[in-house]
Structure formats: structure tokens, C-alpha cells
PyMOL CGO cylinders between C-alpha atoms (Angstrom):
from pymol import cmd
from pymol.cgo import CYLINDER

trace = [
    CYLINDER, -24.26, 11.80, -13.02, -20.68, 12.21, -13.77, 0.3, 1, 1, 1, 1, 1, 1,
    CYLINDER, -20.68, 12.21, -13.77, -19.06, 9.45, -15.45, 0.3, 1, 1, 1, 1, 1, 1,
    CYLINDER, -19.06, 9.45, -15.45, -16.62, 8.79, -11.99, 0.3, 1, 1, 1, 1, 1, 1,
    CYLINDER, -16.62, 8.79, -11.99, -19.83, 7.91, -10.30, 0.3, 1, 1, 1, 1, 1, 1,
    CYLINDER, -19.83, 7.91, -10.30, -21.38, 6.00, -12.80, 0.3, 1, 1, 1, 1, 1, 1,
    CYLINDER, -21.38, 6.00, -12.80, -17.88, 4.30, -12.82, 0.3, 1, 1, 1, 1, 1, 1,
    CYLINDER, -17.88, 4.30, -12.82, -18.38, 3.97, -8.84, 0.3, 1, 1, 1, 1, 1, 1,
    CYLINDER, -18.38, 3.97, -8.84, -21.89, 2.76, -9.13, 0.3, 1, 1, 1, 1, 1, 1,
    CYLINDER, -21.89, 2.76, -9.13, -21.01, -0.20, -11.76, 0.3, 1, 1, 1, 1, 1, 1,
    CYLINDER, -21.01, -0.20, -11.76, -18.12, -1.06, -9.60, 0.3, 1, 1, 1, 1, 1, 1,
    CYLINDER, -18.12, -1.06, -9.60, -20.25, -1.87, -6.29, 0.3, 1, 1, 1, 1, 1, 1,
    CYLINDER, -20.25, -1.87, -6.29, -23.12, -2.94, -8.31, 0.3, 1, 1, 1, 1, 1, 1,
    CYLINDER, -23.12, -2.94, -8.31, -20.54, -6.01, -9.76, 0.3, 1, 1, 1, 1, 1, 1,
    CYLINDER, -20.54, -6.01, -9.76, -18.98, -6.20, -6.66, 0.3, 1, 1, 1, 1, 1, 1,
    CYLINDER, -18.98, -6.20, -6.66, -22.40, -6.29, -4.69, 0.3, 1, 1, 1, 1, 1, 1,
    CYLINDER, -22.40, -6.29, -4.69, -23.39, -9.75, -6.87, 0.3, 1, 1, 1, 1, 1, 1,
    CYLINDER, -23.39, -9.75, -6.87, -20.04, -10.96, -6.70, 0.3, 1, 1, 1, 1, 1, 1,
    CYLINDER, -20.04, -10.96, -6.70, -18.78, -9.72, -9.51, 0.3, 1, 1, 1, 1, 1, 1,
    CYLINDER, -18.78, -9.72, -9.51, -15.07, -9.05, -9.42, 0.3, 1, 1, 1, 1, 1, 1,
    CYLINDER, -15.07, -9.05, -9.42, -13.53, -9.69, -13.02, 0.3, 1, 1, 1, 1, 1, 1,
    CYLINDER, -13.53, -9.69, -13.02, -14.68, -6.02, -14.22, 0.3, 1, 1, 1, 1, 1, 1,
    CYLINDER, -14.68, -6.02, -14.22, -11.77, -4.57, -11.51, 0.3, 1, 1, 1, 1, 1, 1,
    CYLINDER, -11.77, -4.57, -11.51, -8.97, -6.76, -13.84, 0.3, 1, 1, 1, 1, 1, 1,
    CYLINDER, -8.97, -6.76, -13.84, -9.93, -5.01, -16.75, 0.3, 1, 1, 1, 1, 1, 1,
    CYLINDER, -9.93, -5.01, -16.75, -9.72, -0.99, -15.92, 0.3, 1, 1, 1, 1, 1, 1,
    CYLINDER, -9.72, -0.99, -15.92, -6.46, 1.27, -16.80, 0.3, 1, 1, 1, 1, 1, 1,
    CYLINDER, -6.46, 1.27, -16.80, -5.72, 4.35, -15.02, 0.3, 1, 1, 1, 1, 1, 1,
    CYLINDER, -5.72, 4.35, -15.02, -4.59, 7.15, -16.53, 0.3, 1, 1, 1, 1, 1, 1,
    CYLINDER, -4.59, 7.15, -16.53, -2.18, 7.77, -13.50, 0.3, 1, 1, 1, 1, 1, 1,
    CYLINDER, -2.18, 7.77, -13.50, -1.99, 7.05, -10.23, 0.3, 1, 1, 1, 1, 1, 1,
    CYLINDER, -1.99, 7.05, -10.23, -4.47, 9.71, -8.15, 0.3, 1, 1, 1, 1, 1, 1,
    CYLINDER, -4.47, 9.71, -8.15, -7.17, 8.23, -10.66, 0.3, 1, 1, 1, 1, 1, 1,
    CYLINDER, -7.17, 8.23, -10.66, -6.20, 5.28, -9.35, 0.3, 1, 1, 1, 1, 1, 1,
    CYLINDER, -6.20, 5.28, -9.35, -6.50, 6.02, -5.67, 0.3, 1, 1, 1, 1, 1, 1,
    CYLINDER, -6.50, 6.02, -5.67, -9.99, 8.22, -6.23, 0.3, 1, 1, 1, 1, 1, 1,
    CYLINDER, -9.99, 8.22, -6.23, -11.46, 5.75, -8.26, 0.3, 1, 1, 1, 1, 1, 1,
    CYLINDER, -11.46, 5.75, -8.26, -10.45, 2.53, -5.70, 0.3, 1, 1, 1, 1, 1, 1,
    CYLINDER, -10.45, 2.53, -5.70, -11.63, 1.75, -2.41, 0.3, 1, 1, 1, 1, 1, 1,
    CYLINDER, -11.63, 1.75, -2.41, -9.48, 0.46, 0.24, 0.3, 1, 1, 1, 1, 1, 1,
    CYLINDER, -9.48, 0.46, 0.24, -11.60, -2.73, -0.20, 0.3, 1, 1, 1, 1, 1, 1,
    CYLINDER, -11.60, -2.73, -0.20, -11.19, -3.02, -4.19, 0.3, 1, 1, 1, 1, 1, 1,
    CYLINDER, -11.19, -3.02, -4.19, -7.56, -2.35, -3.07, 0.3, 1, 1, 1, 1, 1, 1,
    CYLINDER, -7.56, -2.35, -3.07, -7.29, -5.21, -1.04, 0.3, 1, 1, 1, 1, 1, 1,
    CYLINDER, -7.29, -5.21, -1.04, -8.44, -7.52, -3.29, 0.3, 1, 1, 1, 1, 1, 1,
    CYLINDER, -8.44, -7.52, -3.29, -6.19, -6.62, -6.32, 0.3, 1, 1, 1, 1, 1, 1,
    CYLINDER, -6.19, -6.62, -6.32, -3.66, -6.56, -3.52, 0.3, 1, 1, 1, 1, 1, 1,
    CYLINDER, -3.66, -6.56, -3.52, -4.66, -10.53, -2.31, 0.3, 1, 1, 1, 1, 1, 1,
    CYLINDER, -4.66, -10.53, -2.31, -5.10, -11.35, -5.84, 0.3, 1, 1, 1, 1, 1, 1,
    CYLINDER, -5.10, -11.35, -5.84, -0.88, -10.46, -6.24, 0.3, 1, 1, 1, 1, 1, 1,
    CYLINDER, -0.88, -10.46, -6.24, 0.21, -12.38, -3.27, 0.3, 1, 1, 1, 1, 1, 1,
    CYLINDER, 0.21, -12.38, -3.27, 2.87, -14.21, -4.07, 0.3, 1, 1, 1, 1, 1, 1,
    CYLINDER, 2.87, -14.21, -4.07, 5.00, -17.17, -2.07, 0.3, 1, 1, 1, 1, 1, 1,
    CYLINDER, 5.00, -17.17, -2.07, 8.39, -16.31, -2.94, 0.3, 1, 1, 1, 1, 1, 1,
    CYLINDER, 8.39, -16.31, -2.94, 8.86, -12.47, -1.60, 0.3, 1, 1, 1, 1, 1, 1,
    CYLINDER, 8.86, -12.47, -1.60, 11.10, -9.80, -3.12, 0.3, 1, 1, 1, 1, 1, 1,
    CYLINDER, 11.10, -9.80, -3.12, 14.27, -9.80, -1.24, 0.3, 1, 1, 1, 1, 1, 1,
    CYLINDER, 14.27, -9.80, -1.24, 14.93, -7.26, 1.70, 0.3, 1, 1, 1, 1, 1, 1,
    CYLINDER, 14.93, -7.26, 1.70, 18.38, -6.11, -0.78, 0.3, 1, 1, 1, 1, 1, 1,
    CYLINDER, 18.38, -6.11, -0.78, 15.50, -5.07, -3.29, 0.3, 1, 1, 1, 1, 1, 1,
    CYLINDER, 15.50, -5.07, -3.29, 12.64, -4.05, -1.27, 0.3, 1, 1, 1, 1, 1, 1,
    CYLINDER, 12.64, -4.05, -1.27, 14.25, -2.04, 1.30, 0.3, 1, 1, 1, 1, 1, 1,
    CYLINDER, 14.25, -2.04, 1.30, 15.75, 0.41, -0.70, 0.3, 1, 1, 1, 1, 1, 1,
    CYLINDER, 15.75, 0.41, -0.70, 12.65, 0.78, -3.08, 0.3, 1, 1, 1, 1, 1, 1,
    CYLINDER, 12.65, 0.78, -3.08, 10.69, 1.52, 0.30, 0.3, 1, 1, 1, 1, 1, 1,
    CYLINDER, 10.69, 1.52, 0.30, 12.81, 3.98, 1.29, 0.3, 1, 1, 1, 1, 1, 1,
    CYLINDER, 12.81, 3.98, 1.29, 12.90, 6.01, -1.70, 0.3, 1, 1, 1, 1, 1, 1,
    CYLINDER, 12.90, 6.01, -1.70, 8.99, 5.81, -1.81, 0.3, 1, 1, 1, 1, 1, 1,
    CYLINDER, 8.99, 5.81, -1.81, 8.51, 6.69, 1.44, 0.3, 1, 1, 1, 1, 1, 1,
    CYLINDER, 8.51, 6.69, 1.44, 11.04, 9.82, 1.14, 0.3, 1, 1, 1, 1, 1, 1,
    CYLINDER, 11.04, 9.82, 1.14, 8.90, 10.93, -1.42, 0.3, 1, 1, 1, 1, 1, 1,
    CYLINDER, 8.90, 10.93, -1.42, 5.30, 10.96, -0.06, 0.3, 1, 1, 1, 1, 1, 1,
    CYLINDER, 5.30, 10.96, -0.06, 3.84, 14.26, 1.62, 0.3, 1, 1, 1, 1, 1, 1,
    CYLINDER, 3.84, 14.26, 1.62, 4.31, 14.16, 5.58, 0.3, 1, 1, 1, 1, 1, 1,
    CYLINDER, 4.31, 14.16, 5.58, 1.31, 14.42, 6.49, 0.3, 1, 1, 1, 1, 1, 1,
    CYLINDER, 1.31, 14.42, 6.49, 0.82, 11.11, 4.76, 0.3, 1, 1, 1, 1, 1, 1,
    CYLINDER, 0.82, 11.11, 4.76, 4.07, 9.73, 6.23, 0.3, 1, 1, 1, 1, 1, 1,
    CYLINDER, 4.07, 9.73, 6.23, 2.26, 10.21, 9.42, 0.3, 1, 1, 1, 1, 1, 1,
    CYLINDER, 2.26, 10.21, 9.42, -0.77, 8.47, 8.06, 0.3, 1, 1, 1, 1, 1, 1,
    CYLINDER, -0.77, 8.47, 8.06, 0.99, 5.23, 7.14, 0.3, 1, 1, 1, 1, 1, 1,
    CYLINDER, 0.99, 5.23, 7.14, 2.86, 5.39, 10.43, 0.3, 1, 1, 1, 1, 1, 1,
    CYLINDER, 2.86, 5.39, 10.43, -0.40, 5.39, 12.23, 0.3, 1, 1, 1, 1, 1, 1,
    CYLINDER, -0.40, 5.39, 12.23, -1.97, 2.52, 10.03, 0.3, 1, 1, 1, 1, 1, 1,
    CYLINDER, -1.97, 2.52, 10.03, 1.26, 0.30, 10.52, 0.3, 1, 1, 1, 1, 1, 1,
    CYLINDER, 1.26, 0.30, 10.52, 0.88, 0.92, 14.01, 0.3, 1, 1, 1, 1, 1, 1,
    CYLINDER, 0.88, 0.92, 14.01, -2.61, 0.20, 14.48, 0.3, 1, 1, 1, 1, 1, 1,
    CYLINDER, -2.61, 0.20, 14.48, -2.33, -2.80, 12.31, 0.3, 1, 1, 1, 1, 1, 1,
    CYLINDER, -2.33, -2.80, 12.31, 0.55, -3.95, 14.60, 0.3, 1, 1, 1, 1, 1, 1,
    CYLINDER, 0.55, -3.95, 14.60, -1.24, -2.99, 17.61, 0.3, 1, 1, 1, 1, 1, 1,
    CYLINDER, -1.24, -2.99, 17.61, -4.13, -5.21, 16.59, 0.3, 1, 1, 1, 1, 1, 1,
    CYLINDER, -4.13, -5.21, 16.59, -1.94, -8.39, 15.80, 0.3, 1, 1, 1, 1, 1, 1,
    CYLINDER, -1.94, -8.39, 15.80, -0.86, -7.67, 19.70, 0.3, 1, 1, 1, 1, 1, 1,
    CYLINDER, -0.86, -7.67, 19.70, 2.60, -5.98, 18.93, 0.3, 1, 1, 1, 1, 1, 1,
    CYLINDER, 2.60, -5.98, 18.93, 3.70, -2.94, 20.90, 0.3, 1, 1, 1, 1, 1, 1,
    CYLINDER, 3.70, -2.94, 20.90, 5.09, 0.72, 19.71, 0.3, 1, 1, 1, 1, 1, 1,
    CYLINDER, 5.09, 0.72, 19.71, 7.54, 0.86, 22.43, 0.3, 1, 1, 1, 1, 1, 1,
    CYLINDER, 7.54, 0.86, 22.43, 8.52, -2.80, 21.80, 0.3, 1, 1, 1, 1, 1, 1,
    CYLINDER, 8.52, -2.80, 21.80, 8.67, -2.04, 17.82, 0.3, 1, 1, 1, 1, 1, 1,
    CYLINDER, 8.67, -2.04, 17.82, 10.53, 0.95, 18.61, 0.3, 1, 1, 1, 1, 1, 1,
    CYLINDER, 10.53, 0.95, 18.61, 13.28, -0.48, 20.60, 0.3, 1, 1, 1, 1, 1, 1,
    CYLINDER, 13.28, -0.48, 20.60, 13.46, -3.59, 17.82, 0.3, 1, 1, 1, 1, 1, 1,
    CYLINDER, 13.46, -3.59, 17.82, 13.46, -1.90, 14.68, 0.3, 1, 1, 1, 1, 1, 1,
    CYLINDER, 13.46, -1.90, 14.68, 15.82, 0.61, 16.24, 0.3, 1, 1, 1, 1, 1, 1,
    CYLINDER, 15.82, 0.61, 16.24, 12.70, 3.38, 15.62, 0.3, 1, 1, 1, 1, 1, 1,
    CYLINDER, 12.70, 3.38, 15.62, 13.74, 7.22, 16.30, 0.3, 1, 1, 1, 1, 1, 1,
    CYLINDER, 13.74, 7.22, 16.30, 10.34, 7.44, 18.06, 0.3, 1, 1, 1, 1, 1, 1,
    CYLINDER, 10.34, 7.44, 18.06, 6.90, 5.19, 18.44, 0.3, 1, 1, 1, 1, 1, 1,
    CYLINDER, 6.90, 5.19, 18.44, 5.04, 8.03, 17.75, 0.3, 1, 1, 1, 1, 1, 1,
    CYLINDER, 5.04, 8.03, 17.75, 3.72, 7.86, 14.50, 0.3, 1, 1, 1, 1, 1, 1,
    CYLINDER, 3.72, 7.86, 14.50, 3.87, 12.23, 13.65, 0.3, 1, 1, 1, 1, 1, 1,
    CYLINDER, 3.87, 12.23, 13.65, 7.17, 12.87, 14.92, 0.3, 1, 1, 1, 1, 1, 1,
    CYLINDER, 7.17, 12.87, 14.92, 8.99, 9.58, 12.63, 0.3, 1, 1, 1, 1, 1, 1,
    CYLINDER, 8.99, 9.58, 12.63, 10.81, 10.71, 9.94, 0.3, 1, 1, 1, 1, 1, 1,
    CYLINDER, 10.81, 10.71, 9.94, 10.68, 8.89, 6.41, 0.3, 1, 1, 1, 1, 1, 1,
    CYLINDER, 10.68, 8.89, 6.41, 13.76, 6.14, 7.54, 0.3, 1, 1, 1, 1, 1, 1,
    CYLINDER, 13.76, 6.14, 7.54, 11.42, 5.03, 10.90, 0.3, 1, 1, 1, 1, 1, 1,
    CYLINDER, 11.42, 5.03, 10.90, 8.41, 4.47, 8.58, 0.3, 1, 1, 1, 1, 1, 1,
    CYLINDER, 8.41, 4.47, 8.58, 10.73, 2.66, 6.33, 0.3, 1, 1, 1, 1, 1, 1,
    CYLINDER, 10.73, 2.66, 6.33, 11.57, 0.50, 8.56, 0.3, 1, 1, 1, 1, 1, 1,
    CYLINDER, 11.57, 0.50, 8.56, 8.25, -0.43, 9.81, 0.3, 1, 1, 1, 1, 1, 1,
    CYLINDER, 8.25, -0.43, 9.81, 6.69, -0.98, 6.24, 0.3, 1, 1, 1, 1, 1, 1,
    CYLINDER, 6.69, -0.98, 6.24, 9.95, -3.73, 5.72, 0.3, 1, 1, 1, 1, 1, 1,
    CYLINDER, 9.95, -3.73, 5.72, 9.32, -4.95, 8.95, 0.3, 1, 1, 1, 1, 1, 1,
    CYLINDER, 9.32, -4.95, 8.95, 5.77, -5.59, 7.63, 0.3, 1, 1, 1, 1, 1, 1,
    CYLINDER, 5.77, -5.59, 7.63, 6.78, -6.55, 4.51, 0.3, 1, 1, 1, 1, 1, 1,
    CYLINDER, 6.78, -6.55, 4.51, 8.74, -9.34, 5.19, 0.3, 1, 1, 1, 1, 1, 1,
    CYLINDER, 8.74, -9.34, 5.19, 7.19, -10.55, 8.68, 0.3, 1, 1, 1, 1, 1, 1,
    CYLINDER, 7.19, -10.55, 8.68, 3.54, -9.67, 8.52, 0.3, 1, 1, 1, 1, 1, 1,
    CYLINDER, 3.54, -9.67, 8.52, 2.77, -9.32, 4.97, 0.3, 1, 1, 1, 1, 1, 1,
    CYLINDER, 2.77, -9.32, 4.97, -1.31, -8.82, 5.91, 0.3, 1, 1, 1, 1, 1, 1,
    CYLINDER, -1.31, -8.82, 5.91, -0.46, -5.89, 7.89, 0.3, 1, 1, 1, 1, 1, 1,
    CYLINDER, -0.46, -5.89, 7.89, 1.68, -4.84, 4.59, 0.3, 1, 1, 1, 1, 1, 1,
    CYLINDER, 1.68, -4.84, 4.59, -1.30, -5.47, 2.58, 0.3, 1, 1, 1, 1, 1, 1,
    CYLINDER, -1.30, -5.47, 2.58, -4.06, -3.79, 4.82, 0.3, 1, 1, 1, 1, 1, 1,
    CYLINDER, -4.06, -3.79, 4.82, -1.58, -0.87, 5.12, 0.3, 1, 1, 1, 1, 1, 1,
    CYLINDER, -1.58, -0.87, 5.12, -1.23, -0.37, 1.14, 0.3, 1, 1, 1, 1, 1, 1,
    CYLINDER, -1.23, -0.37, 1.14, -4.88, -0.69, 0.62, 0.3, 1, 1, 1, 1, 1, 1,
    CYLINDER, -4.88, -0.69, 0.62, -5.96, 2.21, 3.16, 0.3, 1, 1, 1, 1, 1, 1,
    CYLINDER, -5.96, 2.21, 3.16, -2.69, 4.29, 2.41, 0.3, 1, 1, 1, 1, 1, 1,
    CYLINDER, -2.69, 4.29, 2.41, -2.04, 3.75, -1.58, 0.3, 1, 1, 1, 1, 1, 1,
    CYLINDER, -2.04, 3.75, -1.58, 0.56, 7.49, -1.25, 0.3, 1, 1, 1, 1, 1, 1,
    CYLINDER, 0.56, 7.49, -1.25, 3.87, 4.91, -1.42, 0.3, 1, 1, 1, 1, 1, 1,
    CYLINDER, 3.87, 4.91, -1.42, 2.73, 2.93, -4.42, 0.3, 1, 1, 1, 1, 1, 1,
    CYLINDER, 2.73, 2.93, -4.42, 2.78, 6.55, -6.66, 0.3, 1, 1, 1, 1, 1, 1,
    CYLINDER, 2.78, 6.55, -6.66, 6.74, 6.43, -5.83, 0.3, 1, 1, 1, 1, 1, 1,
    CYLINDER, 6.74, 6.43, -5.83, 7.43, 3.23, -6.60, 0.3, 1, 1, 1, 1, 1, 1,
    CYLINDER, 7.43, 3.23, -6.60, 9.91, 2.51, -9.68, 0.3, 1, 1, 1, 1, 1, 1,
    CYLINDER, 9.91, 2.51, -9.68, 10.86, -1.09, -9.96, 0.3, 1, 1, 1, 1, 1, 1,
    CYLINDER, 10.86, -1.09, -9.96, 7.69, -2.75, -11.48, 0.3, 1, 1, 1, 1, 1, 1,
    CYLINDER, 7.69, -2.75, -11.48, 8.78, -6.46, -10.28, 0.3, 1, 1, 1, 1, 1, 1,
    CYLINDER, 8.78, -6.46, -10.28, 8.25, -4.54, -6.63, 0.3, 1, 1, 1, 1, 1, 1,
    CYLINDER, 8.25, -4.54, -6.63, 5.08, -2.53, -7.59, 0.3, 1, 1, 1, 1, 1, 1,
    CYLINDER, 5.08, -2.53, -7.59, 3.76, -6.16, -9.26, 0.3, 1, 1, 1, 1, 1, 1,
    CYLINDER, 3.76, -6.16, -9.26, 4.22, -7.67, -5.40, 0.3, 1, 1, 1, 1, 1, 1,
    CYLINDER, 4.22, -7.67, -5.40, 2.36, -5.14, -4.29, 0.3, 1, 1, 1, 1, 1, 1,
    CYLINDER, 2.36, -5.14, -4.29, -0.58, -5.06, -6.35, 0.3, 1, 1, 1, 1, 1, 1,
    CYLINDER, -0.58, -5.06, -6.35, -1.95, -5.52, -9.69, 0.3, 1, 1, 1, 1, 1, 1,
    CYLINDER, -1.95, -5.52, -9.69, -3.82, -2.11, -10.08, 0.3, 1, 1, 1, 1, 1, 1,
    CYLINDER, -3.82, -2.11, -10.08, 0.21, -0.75, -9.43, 0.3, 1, 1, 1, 1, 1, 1,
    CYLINDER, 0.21, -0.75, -9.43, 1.58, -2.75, -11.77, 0.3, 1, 1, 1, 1, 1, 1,
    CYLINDER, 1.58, -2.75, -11.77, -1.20, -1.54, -14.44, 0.3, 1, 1, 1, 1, 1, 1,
    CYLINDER, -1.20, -1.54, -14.44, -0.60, 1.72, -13.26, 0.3, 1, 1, 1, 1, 1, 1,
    CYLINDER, -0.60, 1.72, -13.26, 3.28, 1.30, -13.27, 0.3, 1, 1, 1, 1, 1, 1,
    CYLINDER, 3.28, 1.30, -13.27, 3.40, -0.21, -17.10, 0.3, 1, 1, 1, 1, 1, 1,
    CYLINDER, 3.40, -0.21, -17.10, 1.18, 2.50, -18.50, 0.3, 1, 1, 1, 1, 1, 1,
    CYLINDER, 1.18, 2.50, -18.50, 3.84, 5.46, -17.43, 0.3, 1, 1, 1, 1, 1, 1,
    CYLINDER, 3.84, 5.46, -17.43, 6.28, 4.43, -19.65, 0.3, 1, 1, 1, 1, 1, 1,
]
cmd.load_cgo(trace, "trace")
């Protein structure tokens, strides 16, 4: 067994008997070890665990967003789209509708370009931080682009690990 699924293994086995400290205490080594080695469940519980009542500012969080969101591949643009979407979709909110208020090029998620998605993560951000949340723990790509570790911190603890140990 190689040690990533022994890793794996110890992780659900703590996790099965309720068992959550042992996620506080791993390091990555960067941030793709990070998302292979994390579930989107694990995710969302480092991510819950760094909820915080006093959010980061839209004149800070906005631009960090955008630059992230420049950076990530486009097929996973068009994956984080899609999961904003659905999660908005399930909370009753329409793509037209979000279109016309966020001032969207499009509502469909693979034709938006990297401003459009950055408009729907602050949207999320800052009005429906769950959907934020649920988003960041299925699609982790923005989180390898993010610079300001007061933002990445917001966002997650495993980031903020991740974050500190580049420099």
C-alpha cells in the first residue's frame, strides 16, 4: 500500500469514529498534495472550522478573487461556474436572474470568462457564504492562486497551512 493510501485510510478511519483533530495537524508540501490528499468533505470542515463573523472586505476580496480566478485552467473556470450555479440554483436563485444582477456576460457557465466567475464567487462570498464554502470544498483550483494569507485564512485552514509553508 502506498503511503497516500495508508494516509487516506487513517484519515476515514479517524474520521469514521469521529475523529477529526488528526486533519489540524497535517502540512502539505504544496497545494495539489493538498487537493489529492483532501476530500471535498475534509475540505468542508477545515473550511467551517475558519468561518469567521467579521468578513474580509469586498475592497480586499474582490480583487484577490479576480486574480485567482484569472489564473486557474478554463476548463476549471467552467467547473466553478457550474458549482456556483448549481449551488445557487439549489438555494432557489436563477442564472438568468444572476446574470442580469451581477451584470454576467452570459449564465452559461462554459462560455463566462474569468471576470463573470469573479463576480459570482464575490457574490457568494459576501451574500451566501455556504454556497462560497461548498464551492471551495468541491473546486479547491482558486485557493492555489491565492496570495494574501489574511484572505486564504477566511477561506480555510488547510490554505492557510498551505499558504505559510510557501514562503
Amino acid at each position: 500500500m502506498t503511503s497516500s493510501e495508508e494516509y487516506r485510510r487513517q484519515i476515514m478511519n479517524d474520521l469514521s469514529q469521529g475523529n477529526t483533530e488528526s486533519l489540524d495537524d497535517v502540512s502539505y508540501d504544496n497545494f495539489d498534495d493538498f487537493a489529492q490528499r483532501t476530500t471535498p468533505d475534509q475540505r468542508r470542515h477545515l473550511f467551517g472550522k475558519s468561518a469567521t463573523s467579521a468578513p474580509i472586505p469586498a475592497n480586499q476580496m474582490e480583487p484577490e478573487l479576480q486574480k485567482a480566478i484569472a489564473q486557474i485552467k478554463p476548463n476549471e473556470r467552467d467547473d466553478v461556474a457550474k458549482a456556483f450555479f448549481k449551488e445557487f440554483k439549489s438555494r432557489g436563485l436563477d442564472e438568468k436572474r444572476l446574470e442580469q444582477q451581477l451584470n454576467l456576460s452570459t449564465h452559461h457557465a462554459s462560455r463566462m470568462n474569468a471576470d463573470d466567475v469573479s463576480k459570482l464567487a464575490g457574490f457568494a462570498y459576501h451574500n451566501h457564504p455556504d454556497v462560497f464554502r461548498e464551492v471551495m470544498a468541491e473546486q479547491p483550483a482558486i485557493m492555489k492562486f491565492l496570495s494574501n494569507p489574511v484572505v486564504a485564512g477566511i477561506i480555510g485552514i488547510a490554505a492557510a497551512k498551505w499558504l505559510g509553508s510557501r514562503k
